[in-house]
N, C-alpha and C positions, 0 to 999 in steps of 0.2 A: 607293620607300621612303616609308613613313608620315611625315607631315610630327609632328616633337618636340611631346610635349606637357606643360601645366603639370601637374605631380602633385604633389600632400603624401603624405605617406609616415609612418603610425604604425606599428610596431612594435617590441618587444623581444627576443626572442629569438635564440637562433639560426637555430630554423626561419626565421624573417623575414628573415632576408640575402640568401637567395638571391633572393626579389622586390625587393629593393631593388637589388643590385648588378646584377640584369637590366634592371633600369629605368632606374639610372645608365649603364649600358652599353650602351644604346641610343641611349642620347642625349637622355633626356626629360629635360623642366628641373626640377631638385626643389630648389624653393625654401625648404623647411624640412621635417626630420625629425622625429616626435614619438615618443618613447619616455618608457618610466616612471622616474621618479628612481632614482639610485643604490641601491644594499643594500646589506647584509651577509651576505657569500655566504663558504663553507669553513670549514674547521675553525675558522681563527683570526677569523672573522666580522669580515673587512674589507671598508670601505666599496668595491664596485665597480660600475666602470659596465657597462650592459647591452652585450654583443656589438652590438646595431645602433650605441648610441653609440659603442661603438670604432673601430667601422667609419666610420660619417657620420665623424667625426672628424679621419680619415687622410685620407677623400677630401674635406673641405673643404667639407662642407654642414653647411649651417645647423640648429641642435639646439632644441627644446622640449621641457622636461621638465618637465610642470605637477604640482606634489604636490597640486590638486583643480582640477576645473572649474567650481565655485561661480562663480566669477568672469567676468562675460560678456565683460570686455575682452579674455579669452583667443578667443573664438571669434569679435567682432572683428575677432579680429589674425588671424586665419584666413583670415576672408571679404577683409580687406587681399592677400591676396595676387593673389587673381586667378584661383585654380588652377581647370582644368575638373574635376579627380577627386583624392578622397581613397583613397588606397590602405590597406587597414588588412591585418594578416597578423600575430596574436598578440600585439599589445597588450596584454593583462592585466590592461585595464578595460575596464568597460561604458561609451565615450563618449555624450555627452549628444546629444539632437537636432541642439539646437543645432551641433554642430562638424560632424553626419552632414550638413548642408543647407550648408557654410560653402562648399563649392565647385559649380561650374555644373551635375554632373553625380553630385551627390550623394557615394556613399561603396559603395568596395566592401569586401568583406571577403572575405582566402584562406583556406578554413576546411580543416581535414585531416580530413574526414570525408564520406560521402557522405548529405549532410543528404537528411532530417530526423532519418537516424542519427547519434548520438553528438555532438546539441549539445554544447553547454559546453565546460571548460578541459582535459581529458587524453582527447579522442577518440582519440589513437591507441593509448596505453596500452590504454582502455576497447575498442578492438577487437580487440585480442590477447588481454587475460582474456576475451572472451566467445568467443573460438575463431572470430569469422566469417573465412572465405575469400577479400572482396576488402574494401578499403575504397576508396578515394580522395580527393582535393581537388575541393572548391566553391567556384564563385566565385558569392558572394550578392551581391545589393543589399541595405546594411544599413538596419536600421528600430532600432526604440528597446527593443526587445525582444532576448533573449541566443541570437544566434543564428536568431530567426527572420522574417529576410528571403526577399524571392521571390528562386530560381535564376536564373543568369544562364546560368551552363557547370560541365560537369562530366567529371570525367576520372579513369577507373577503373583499379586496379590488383590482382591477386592480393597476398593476401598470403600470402612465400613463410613454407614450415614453422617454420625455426628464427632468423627477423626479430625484433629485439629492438624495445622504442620509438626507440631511440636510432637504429639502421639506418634503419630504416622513416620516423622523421620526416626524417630528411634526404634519402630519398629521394621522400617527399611536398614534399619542400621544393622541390625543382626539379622536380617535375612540377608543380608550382601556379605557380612560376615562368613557366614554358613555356606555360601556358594563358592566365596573364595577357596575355604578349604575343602570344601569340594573337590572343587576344579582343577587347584592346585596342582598336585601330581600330572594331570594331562597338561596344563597347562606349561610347564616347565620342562616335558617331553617332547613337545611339541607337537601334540595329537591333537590337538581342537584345530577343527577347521576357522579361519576369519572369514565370518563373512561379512559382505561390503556394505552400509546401510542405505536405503532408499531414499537418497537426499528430497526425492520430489514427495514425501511424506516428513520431513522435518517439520518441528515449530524449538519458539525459542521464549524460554523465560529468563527476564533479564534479572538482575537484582531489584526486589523488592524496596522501593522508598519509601521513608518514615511516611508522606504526606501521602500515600496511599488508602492509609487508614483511617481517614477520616469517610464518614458514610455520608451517599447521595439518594435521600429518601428518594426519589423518583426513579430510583432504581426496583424494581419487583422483590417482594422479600425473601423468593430464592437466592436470587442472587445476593443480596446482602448477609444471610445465611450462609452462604459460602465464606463470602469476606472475612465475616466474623472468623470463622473457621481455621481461613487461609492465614489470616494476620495473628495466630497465637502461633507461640508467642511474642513474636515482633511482627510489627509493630504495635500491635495490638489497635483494634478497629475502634473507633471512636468516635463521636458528634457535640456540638457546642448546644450548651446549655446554657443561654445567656451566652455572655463573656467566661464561661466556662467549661473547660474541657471536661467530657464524659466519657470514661473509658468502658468497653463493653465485650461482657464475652457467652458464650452458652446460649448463643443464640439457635434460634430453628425458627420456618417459615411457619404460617397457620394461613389457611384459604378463609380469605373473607373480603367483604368489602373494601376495609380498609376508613381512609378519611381522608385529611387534608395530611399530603405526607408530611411525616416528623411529628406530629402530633400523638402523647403518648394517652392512647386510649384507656387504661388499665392496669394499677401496679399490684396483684394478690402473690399469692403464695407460691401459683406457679410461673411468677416473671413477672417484668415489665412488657406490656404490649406497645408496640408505636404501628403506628397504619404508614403506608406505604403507597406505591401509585399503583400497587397490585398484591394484596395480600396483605395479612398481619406477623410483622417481625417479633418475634417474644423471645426477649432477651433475661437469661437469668441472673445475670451476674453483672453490676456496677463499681465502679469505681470514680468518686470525686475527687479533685485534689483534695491534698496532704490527706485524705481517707486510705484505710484498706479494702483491700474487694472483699463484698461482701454480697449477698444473693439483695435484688433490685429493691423485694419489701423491706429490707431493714432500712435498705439506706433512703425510701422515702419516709422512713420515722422522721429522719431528723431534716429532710429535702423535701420541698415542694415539689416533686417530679409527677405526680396526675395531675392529667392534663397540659403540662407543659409543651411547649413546642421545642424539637430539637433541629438544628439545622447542619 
């Protein structure tokens, strides 16, 4: 068994648990977690802490949550610890040099994406709207730059037909888990080779906007079919009905004519159909306001939605 090692630990999200609790669960010493400060997350925009802090919390590790890194006593207090590797997995900021050098063996970063595809902040999202076939998790050596560190390891996945982000990042989640401790051992030997990545092969997914979610029937219903996809769980894909928002998910294309797009052709048992400027979008799942989601035919029980036009 690999003898325990010192590790720092940045991340915030959900994807990020699963390399932390792998890491605590092996037995490596994590001397301090670093996640981003609290928000204001839901409807009623209350102050909450990040899933990683909830978690470090329960298990009894130590928390930083710096609202800037201006301050060098904070990377200091870094290099104080001792640790051989910084583990980074979804932080949500660009950390400074300074913290990427705080430890003996630099800084990795779990990235969901198979760099130098889909730098940036919504790579998985950004590989379901572009329709590609596999993506996977990178393990980089990070530099000072957003994403573009030398490769260390890499580990690919199909992505299956109807994977939303929400499926898909948690299942990147522990497959970048699993790579970490993998790699681990070499990686802290210093036997993986870096190598440099193909800048002139980059793309870049930025952060996903709420108003993205809203659908442009004249768009082809594969592609909207994606959206649907891409936008679970945030923003969740959407169109106006009336003066009213319609939330939509379980979507899949169907080849046909089509109609006047946004027009919903169709609400039976197997979805709502709306026609498109190339194809029929059938959408399973609704939601109205102050409604719950509910599969398309219920909620035309109580909604005029055949026939309607959605914009």
């Amino acid at each position: 068994m690999t003898a325990p090692a010192k590790l720092l630990f940045a991340g915030t999200p959900d994807f990020a648990l699963a390399a932390l609790r792998a890491l605590h669960g092996a037995g490596h010493v994590i001397p301090a977690v670093i996640t981003r400060p609290d928000r204001a997350a839901g409807r009623g925009r209350r102050i909450a802490a990040s899933p990683v802090k909830t978690w470090a919390q329960e298990a009894g590790l130590d928390l930083l949550q710096p609202a800037s890194w201006k301050d060098a006593s904070l990377t200091r207090r870094l290099e104080d610890f001792g640790a051989d590797l910084l583990v980074v997995a979804a932080y949500g900021s660009i950390l400074p040099a300074a913290a990427l050098d705080a430890c003996a063996r630099g800084a990795v970063n779990i990235h969901a994406s198979l760099l130098p595809r889909w730098r940036g902040a919504s790579p998985v999202a950004a590989a379901i709207l572009a329709g590609d076939g596999h993506t996977g998790v990178t393990l980089m050596q990070m530099d000072a730059g957003l994403d573009t560190g030398p490769l260390l390891a890499v580990r690919r996945t199909a992505i299956e037909p109807h994977e939303t982000t929400g499926t898909l990042e948690r299942r990147l989640a522990r497959l970048g888990a699993d790579l970490l401790l993998e790699q681990l051992p070499a990686i802290l030997a210093g036997e993986l080779e870096a190598v440099p990545q193909d800048a002139s092969l980059s793309t870049y997914a930025p952060l996903i906007a709420k108003r993205q979610g809203r659908l442009d029937w004249t768009r082809p219903a594969e592609a909207l079919a994606r959206r649907v996809r891409a936008f679970d769980p945030w923003p969740v894909a959407h169109a106006m009905w009336g003066d009213r928002p319609l939330r939509l998910w379980q979507a899949q294309a169907l080849d046909g004519a089509g109609g006047d797009p946004g027009r919903v052709l169709d609400v039976s048992r197997d979805g709502m159909d709306v026609a498109t400027v190339s194809g029929v979008l059938r959408v399973r799942e609704v939601q109205l306001p102050g409604r719950r989601r509910m599969p398309a035919l219920d909620a035309a029980r109580g909604a005029p939605l055949a026939e309607a036009v959605l914009t």
